[in-house]
C-alpha positions, 0 to 999 in steps of 0.5 A: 251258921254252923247247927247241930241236927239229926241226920238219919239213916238206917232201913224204913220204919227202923230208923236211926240218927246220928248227931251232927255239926253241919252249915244250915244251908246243907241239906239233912243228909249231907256231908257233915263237918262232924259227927259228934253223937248217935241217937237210936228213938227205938230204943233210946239208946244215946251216945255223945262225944261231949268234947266235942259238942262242948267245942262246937256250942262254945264256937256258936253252933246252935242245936237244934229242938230234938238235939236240945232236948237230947243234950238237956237230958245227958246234962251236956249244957252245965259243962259249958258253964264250968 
């Protein structure tokens, strides 16, 4: 199953996260299959590319939570409908 979740990276204690489409078998930091989005919690700072996430949810990809909640804030799931 293809999920998009949170892959971190930056120093400790400043952390970011980039937003990715990868097998949930795959462990947190690997190798992804895209990389569709940015996430810094520090500042809140969010940047998406919403063709792609829309490509990945219409194939069946299932976010995660945190990612939910992202693109529920960007309103990324009303372009599905449309």
């Amino acid at each position: 199953m293809i999920k998009l979740r949170l892959k971190r990276y930056g120093k400790k204690r400043e952390v970011s996260y980039r937003i990715v489409a990868i097998n949930s078998s795959n462990r947190r930091d690997g190798r992804p299959l895209e990389e569709v989005g940015f996430y810094n919690p520090r500042s809140d700072e969010t940047r998406l590319d919403v063709p792609a996430i829309v490509k990945w949810l219409k194939n069946g990809a299932q976010p995660t939570d945190t990612v939910r909640s992202i693109l529920h804030k960007a309103n990324v799931f009303e372009q599905i409908n449309v």
